[in-house]
C-alpha positions as CSV (number, residue, x, y, z in Angstrom):
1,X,25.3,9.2,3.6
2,X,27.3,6.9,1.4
3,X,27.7,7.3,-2.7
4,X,26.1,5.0,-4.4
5,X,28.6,2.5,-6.0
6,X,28.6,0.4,-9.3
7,X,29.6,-2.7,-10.3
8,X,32.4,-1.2,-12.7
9,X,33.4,1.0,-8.9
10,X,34.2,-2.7,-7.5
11,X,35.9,-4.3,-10.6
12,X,38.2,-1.3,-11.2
13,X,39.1,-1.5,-7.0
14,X,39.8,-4.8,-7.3
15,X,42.2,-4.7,-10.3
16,X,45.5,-4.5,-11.4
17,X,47.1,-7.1,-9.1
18,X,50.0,-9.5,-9.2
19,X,49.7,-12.7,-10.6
20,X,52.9,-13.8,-10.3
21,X,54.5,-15.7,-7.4
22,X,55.7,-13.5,-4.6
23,X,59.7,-13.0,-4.8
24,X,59.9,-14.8,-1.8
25,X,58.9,-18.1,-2.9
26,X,60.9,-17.9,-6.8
27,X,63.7,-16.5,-4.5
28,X,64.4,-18.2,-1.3
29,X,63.6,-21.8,0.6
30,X,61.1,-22.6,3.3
31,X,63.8,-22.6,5.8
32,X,64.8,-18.8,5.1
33,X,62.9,-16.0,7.3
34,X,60.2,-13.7,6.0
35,X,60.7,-10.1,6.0
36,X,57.8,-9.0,7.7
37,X,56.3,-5.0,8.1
38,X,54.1,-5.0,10.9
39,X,51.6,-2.0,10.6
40,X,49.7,-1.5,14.0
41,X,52.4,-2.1,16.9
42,X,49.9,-1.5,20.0
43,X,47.0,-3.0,21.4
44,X,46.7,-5.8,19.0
45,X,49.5,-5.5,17.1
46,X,51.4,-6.8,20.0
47,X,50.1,-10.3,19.9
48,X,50.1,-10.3,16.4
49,X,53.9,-9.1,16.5
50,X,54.5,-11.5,18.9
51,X,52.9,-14.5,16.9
52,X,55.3,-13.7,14.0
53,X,58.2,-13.2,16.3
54,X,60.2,-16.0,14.4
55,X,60.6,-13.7,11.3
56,X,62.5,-11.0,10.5
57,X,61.2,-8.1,11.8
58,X,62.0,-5.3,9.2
59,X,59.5,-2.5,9.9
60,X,57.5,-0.8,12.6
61,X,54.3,1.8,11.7
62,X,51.7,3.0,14.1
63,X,50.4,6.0,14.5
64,X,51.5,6.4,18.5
65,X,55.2,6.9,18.6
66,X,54.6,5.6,22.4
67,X,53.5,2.3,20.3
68,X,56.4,1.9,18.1
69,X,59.0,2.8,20.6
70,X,57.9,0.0,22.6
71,X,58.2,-2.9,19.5
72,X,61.5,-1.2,18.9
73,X,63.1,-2.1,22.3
74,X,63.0,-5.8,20.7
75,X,63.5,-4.4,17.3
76,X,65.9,-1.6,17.2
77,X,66.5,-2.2,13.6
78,X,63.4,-2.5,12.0
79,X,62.2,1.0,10.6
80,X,60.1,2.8,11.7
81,X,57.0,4.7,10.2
82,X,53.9,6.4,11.4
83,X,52.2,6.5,8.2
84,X,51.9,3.0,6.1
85,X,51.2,4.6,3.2
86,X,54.8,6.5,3.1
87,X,56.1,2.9,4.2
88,X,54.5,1.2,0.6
89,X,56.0,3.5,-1.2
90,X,59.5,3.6,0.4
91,X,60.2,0.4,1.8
92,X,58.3,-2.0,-0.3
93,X,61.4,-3.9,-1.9
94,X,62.1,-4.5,1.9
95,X,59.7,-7.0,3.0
96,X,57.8,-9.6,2.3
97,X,54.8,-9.8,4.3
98,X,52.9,-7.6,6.1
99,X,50.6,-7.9,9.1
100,X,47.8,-5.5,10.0
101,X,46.9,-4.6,13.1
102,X,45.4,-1.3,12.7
103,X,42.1,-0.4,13.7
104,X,39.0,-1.5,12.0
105,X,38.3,1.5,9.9
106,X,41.9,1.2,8.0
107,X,42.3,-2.4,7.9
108,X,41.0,-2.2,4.0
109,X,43.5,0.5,3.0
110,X,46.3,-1.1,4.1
111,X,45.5,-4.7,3.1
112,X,44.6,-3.8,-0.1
113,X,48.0,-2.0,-0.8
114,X,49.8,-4.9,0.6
115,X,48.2,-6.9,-2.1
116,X,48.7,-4.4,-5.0
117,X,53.1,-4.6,-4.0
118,X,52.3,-8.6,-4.1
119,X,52.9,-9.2,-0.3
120,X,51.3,-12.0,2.0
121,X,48.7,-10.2,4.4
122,X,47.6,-10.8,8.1
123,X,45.1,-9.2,8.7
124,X,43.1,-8.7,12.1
125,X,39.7,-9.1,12.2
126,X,37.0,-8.2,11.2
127,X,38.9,-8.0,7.6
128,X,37.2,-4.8,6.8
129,X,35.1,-2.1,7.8
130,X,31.8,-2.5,5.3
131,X,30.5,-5.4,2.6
132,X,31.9,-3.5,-0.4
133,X,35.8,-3.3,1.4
134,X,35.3,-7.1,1.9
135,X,34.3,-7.7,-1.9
136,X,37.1,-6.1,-3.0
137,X,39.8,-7.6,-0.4
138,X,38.3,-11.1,-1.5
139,X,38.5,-10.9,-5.4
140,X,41.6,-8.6,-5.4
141,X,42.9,-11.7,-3.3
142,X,41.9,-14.2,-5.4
143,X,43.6,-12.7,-8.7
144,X,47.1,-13.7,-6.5
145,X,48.9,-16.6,-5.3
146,X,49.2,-14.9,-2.0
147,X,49.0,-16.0,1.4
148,X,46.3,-14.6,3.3
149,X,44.7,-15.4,7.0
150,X,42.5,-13.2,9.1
151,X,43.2,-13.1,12.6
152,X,40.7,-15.8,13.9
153,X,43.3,-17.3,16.4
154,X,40.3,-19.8,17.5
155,X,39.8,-21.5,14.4
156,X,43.0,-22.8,14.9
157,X,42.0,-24.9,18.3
158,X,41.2,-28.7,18.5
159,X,37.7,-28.1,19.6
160,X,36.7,-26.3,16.6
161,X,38.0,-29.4,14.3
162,X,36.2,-31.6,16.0
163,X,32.8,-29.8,16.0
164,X,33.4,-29.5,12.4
165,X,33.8,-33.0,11.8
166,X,30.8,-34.5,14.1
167,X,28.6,-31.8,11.8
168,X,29.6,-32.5,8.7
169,X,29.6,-36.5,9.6
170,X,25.6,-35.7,10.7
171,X,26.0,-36.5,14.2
172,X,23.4,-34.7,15.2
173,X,21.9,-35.0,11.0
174,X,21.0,-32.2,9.2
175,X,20.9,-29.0,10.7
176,X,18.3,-26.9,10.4
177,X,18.6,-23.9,13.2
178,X,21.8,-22.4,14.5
179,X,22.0,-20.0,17.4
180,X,25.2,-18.2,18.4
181,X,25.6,-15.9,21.7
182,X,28.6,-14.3,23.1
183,X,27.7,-11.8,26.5
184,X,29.4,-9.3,25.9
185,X,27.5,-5.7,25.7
186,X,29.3,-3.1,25.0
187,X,28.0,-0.2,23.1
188,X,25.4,2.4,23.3
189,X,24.3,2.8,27.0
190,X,23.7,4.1,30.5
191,X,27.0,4.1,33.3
192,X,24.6,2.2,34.8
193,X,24.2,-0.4,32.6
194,X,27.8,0.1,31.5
195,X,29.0,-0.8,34.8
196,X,26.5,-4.0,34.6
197,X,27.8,-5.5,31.7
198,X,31.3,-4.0,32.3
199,X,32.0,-2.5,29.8
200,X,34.9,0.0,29.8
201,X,33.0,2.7,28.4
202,X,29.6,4.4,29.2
203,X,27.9,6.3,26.3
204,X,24.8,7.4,25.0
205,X,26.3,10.3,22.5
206,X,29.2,11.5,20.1
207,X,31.3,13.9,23.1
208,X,31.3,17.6,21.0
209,X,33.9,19.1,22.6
210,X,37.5,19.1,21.6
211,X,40.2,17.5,23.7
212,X,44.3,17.6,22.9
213,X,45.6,14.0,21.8
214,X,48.2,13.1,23.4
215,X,51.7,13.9,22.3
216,X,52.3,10.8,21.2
217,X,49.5,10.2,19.0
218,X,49.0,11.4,15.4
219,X,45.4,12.0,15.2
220,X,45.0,13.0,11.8
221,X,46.2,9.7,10.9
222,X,44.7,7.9,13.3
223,X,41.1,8.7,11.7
224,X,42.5,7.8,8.1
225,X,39.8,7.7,6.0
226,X,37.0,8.5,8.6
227,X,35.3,11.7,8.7
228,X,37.2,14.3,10.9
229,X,36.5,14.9,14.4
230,X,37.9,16.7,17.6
231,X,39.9,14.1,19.6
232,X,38.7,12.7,22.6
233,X,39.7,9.9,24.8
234,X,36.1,7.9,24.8
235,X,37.6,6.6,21.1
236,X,41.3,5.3,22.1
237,X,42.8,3.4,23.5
238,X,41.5,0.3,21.8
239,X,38.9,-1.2,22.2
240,X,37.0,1.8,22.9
241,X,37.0,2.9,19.3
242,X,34.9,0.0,18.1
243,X,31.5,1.3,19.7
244,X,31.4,4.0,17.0
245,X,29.9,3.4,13.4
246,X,32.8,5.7,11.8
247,X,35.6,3.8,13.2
248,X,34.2,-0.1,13.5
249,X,30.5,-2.0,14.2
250,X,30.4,-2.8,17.2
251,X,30.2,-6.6,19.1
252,X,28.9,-7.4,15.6
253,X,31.7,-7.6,13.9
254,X,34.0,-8.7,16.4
255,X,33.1,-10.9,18.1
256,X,31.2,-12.3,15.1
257,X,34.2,-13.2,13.2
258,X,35.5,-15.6,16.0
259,X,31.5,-17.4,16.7
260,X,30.1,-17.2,14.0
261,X,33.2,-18.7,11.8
262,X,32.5,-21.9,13.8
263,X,29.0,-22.2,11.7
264,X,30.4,-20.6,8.3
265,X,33.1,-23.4,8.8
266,X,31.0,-26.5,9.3
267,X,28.1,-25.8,7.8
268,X,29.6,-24.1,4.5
269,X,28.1,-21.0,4.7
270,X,29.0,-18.0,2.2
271,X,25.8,-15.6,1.4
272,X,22.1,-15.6,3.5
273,X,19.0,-15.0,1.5
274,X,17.6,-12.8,4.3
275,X,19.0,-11.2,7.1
276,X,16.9,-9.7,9.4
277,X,17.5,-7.6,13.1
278,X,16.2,-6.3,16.1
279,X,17.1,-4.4,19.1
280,X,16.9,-0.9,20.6
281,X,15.8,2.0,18.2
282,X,19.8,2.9,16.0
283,X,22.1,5.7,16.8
284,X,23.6,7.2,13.9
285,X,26.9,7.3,15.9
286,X,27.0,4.5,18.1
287,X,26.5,0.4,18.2
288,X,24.3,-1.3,20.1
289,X,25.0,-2.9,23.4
290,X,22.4,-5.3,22.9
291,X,20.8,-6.5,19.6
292,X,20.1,-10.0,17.4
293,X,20.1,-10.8,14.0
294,X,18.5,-14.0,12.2
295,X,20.1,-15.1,8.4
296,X,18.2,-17.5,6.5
297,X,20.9,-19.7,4.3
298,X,19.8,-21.7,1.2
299,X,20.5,-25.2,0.9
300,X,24.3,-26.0,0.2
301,X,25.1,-29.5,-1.9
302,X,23.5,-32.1,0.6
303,X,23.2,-29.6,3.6
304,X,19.0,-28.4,3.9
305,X,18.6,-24.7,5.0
306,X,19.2,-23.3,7.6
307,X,18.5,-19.9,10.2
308,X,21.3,-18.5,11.9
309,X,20.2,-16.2,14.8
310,X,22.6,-14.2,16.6
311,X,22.8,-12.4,20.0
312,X,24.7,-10.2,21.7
313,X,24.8,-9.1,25.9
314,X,20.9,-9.8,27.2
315,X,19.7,-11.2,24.3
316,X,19.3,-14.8,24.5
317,X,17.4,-18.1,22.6
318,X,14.5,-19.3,24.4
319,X,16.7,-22.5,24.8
320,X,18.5,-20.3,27.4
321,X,16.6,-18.5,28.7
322,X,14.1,-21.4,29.8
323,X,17.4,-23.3,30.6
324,X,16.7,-26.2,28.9
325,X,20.0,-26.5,28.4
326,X,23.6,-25.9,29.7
327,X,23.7,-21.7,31.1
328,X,26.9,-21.0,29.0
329,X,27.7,-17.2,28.7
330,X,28.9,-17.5,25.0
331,X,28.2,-20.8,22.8
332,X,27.3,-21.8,19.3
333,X,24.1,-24.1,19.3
334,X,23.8,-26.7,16.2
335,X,19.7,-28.1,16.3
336,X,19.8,-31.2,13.8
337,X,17.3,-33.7,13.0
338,X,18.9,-36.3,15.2
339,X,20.0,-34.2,18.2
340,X,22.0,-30.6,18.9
341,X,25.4,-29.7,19.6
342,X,26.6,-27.1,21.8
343,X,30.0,-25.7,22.0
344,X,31.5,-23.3,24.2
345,X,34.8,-21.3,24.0
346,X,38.3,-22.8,23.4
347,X,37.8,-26.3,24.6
348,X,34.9,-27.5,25.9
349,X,31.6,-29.2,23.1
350,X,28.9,-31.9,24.2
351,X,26.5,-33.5,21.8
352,X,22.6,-33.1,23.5
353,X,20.5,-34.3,25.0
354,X,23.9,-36.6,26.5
355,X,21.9,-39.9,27.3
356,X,20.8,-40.4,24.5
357,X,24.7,-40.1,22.7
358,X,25.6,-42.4,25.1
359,X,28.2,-44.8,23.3
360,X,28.4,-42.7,20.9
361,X,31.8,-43.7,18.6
362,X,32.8,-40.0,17.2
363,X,34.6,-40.0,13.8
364,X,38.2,-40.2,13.3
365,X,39.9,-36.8,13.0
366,X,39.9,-36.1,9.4
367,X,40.7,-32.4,10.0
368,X,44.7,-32.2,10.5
369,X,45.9,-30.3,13.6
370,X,46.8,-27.2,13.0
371,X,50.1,-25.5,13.0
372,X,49.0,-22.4,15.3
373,X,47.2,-19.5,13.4
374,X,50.5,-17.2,12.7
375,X,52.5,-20.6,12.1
376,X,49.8,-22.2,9.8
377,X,49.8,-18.2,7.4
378,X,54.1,-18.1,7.9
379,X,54.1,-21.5,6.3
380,X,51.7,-20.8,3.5
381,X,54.1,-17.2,3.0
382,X,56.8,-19.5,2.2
383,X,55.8,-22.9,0.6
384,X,52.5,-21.9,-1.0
385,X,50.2,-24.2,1.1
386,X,46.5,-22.7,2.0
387,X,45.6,-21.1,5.0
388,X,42.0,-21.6,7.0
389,X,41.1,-17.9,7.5
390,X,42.4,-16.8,3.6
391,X,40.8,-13.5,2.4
392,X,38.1,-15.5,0.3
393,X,37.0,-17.7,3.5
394,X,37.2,-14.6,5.8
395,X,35.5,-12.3,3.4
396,X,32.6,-14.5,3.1
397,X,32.2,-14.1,6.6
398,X,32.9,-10.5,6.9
399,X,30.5,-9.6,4.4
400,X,27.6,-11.6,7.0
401,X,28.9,-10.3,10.1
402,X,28.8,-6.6,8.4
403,X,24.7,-7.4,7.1
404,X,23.6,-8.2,10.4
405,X,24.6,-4.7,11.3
406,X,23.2,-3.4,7.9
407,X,19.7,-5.1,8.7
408,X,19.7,-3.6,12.0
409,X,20.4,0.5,11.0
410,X,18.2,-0.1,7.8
411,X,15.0,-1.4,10.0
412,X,14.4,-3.9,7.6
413,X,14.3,-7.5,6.6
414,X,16.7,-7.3,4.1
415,X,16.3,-9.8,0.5
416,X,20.1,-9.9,0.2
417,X,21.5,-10.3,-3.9
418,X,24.9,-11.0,-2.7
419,X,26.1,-11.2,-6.8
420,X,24.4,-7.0,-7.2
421,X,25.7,-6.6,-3.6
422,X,22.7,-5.0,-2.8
423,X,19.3,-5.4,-0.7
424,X,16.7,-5.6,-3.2
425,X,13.9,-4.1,-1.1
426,X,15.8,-1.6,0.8
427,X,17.6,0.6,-1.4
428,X,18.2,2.6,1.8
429,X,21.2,-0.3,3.0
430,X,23.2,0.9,0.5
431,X,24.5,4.0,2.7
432,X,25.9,1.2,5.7
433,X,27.5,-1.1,2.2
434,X,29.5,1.3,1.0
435,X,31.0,4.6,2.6
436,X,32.9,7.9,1.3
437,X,36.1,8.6,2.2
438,X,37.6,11.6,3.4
439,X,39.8,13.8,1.2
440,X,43.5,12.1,0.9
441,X,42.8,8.4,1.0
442,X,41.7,6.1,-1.7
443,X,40.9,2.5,-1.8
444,X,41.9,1.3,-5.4
């Protein structure tokens, strides 16, 4: 069970931050490199250390020395640390930017550090690991003239853009109902049903016994600030880790960040009213493979209401199901007044039912192309400009992926008071908002 947190908790984590300009930009030219300290060198980290390949690679942490020895072939130079903490503190004057690909469970600890030394963060996603971690990376955020992105690669695509602008030009008029799906079901269930969906993992319980890590792998700080527990191979590599409450939150808050940033984005989304879930009875350990959650948004400036309903592996809309229209695995559905859109993955949208946009003369592009995700944050790091996925965009979102999950373990159709940061009829939520730490780490 979680402490209960205050108000005066939150404000006191999210203080004492820089509010000057980082040295970088008082110091140096947008043509110089950034000094960048990648924390996370495996799994992820290796695309995100790859996207930022045009810097200067100065440091190397991960908690696998297998992990760092691999970056290090290409970066012999850059230090090399398993603990980031011990990297703050030593190497701080060394860098300029940091990027975090650790997983979810520690993404808070070491963002928030980053932005206490007055470094640029990337940050995969989801941004953090519960609502109050998100409040606290977004205001501590906002008190600096930092540049921030969360790893959302595919807001960066075309296709996105220009979904954006035929919704917010009302295309398809206003939009009342949104519906996002992505297949993928992995969590809590049977090898049969694991081998089904395909996932890489079949579970129905927390394994007991106690397993040796491998040599390579510093388990102690690999749990952080998690609870201890024996090691065993059901939680690493990644992504196997995410399937367990004390370490991530499942499809939720994965996949969640890349399809349901399409809506937050056009639709200018920040807090729901109501959030409400259902799906197979919770596990106090594990995620569900399956589930859906519906928000109900308030009206925003001249956009009416609107119910977002997500699903994850075989939950479906009834749009879907009755195939009434196009059988995509994973889509966001827009239902306006005038019509619906429906956009699946990188590339592909189409405006519904398609006779009757026949002709239809789209708007110009008013949404410039982007840069590329790492390009789009590396220029911000040095010239100031704003990023699309900053910590006040992406902690919006977080804080609505993490309530769909919050709604589901509670039971409840939570009344959401996103200012008290609290669900006014379920007092209960507050255990999945906020969490305790384990002796040793502290987020402040």
């Amino acid at each position: 069970m979680a402490r209960s947190f205050s108000r005066r908790t939150f404000v006191k984590a999210a203080a004492t931050l820089p509010l000057a300009a980082p040295r970088f930009l008082s110091a140096r030219g947008a043509s110089d490199k950034l000094n960048i300290a990648i924390i996370g060198s495996g799994g992820r980290g290796k695309s995100n250390l790859a996207g930022v390949a045009s810097e200067n690679i100065v440091a190397l942490c991960d908690v696998s020395k297998k992990a760092i020895d691999e970056a290090a072939v290409k970066y012999p130079k850059a230090h090399q640390y398993t603990d980031f903490r011990k990297l703050f503190d030593q190497r701080a004057k060394e860098f300029d930017a940091v990027v975090v690909s650790t997983c979810e469970h520690t993404h808070a600890f070491a963002t928030l550090a980053a932005l206490q030394l007055g470094k640029h963060v990337y940050c995969e996603k989801p941004l953090t690991h519960n609502i109050w971690e998100a409040r606290v990376i977004r205001e501590a955020a906002a008190k600096t003239k930092l540049a921030t992105q969360m790893g959302t690669q595919i807001h960066a695509e075309n296709n996105y853009r220009r979904v954006v602008e035929l919704i917010q030009t009302g295309a398809i008029g206003g939009v009342s109902e949104v519906h996002v799906w992505v297949s993928r079901a992995w969590g809590r269930q049977s090898p049969q049903d694991a081998k089904k969906n395909k996932d890489i993992l079949a579970i129905t319980e927390i394994p007991t016994e106690s397993v040796a890590p491998p040599a390579d792998l510093d388990w102690d700080l690999w749990l952080g600030p998690a609870p201890a527990r024996p090691f065993n191979p059901v939680y690493v590599p990644g992504p196997k880790w995410y399937r367990f409450w004390a370490f991530g939150n499942g499809t939720m808050s994965d996949l969640g960040s890349h399809w349901n940033d399409l809506p937050f984005w056009a639709l200018n989304l920040k807090a729901p009213r109501t959030v409400e879930a259902s799906g197979p009875p919770p596990h106090d350990d594990i995620a569900p493979a399956s589930m859906q959650c519906t928000y109900e948004f308030p009206a925003r400036e001249k956009m009416p209401p609107v119910k977002m309903t997500w699903y994850q592996g075989a939950n479906k809309p009834a749009l879907w199901t009755e195939k009434t229209i196009p059988q995509w695995d994973s889509a966001v559905l827009f239902v306006g007044d005038k019509g619906r859109m429906l956009l699946s993955d990188y590339f592909k949208h189409v405006l519904l039912p398609e006779k009757d946009f026949e002709g239809f003369k789209r708007p110009e592009p008013f949404i410039a192309k982007s840069l590329g995700h790492y390009a789009e944050w590396i220029h911000a790091c040095k010239t100031g400009s704003p990023t699309t996925c900053n910590f006040d965009y992406a902690g919006w979102l977080t804080e609505s992926n993490h309530l769909g999950n919050v709604a589901y373990r509670a039971g409840k159709k939570l009344e959401w008071d996103p200012a008290a940061m609290k669900a006014m009829n379920c007092p209960e939520a507050d255990a999945f908002i906020h969490r305790e730490y384990r002796k040793g780490w502290k987020f402040a």
